[in-house]
VEXDREN-742619 format. One record per residue: residue in one letter; y, z, x of N, C-alpha, C in turn. Coordinates in steps of 0.001 Angstrom, whole numbers, padded with zeros to 6 digits, always signed. Example, Ala and Ser with C-alpha at 12.3 -4.5 7.8 and 13.67 -1.06 7.14 Angstrom:
# VEXDREN-742619
a-005690+007800+013190-004500+007800+012300-003300+007800+013200s-002250+007080+012850-001060+007140+013670+000030+007870+012900
***
This chain:
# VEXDREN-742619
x+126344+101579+083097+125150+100894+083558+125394+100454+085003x+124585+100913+085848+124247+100242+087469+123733+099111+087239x+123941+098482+088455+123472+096704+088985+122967+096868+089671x+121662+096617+090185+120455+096917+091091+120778+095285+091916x+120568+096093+093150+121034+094919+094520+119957+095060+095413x+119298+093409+095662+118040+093688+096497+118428+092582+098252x+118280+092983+099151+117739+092035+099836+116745+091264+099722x+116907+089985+100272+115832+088824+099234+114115+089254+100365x+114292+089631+101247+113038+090409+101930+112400+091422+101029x+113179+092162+100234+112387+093721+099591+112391+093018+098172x+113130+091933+097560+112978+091297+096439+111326+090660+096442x+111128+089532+097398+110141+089004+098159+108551+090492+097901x+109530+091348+098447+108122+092751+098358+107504+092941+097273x+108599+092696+096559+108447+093341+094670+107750+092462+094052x+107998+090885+094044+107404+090183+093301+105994+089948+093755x+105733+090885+094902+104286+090702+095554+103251+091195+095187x+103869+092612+094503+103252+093693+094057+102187+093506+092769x+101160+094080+092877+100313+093499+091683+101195+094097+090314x+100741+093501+089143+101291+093950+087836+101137+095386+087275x+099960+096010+088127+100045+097338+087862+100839+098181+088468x+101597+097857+089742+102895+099022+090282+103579+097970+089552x+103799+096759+089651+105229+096136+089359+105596+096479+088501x+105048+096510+086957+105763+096499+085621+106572+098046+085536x+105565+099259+086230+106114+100476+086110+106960+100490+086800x+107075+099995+088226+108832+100007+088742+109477+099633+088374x+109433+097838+088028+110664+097743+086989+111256+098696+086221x+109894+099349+085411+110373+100460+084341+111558+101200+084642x+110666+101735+085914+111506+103227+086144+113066+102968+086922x+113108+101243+087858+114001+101199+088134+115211+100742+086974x+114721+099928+085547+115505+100302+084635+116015+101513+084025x+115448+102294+084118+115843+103780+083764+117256+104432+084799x+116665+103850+086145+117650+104478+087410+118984+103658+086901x+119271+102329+086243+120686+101568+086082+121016+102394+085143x+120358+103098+084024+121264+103900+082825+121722+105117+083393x+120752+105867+083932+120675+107323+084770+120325+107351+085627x+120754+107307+087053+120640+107620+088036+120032+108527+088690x+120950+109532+088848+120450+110853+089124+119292+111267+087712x+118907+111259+087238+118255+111692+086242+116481+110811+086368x+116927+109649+086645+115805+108904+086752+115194+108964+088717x+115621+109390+089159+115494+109447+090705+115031+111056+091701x+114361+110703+092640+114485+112104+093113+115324+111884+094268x+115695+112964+095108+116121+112600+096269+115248+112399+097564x+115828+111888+098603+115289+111447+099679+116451+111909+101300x+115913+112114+102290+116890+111844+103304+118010+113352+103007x+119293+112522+103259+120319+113251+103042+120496+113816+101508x+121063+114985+101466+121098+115394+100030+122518+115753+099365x+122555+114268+099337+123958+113711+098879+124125+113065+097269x+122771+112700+097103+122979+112378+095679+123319+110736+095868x+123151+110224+096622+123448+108829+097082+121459+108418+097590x+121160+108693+098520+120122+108815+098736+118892+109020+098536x+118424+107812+097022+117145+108585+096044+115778+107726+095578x+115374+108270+095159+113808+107344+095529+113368+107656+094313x+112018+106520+093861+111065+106692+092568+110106+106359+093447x+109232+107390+092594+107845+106885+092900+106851+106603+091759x+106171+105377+091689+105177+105259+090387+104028+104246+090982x+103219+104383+090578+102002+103699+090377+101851+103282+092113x+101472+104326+093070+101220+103704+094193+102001+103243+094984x+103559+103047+094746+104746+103005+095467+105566+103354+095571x+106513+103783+096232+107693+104217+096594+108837+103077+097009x+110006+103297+095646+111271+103027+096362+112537+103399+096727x+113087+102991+097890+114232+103906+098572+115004+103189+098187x+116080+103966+097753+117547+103398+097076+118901+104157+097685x+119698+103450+097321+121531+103753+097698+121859+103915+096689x+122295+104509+096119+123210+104511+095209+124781+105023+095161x+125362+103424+094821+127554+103815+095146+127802+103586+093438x+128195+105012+093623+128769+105338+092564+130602+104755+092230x+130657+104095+093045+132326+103448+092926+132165+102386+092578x+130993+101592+093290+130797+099942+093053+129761+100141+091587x+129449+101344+090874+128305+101014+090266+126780+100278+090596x+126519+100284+091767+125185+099743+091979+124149+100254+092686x+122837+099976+092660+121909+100904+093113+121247+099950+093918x+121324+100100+095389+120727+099660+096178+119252+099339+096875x+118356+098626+096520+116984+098819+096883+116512+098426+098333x+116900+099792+099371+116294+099448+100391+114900+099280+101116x+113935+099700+100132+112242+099674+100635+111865+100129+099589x+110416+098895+099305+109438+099090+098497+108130+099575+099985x+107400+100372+099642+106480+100605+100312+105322+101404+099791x+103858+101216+099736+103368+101766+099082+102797+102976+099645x+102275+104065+098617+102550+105377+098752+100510+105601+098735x+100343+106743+099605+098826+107028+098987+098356+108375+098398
***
């Protein structure tokens, strides 16, 4: 299991979000702590570190260190 790590700015983003993207990101970003790669697409570099969900109108960009176990949430931003 991954540990999802937010800056309190993109934390701040999330809890902003109405209940209709929020609940499904949560979702899907619970899915990304069991499976990673499986729950994610890629983004950027194609390293497998570098991966994103998208649901309900937003997009988020993530890190993911596979040494520290944790998945990094660098931007919520919404998608059209």
């Amino acid at each position: 299991m991954y540990r999802l790590t937010y800056d309190p700015g993109i934390e701040a983003v999330q809890d902003s979000l109405p209940p209709a993207a929020s609940e499904p990101l949560m979702l899907a970003l619970a899915d990304a702590c069991d499976a990673p790669l499986l729950a994610t697409q890629p983004w950027g570099q194609a390293d497998d570190r570098n991966r994103m969900i998208e649901v309900a109108g937003v997009r988020a960009l993530l890190f993911i260190s596979y040494s520290q176990k944790t998945i990094a949430v660098l931007a919520i931003d919404p998608i059209a």
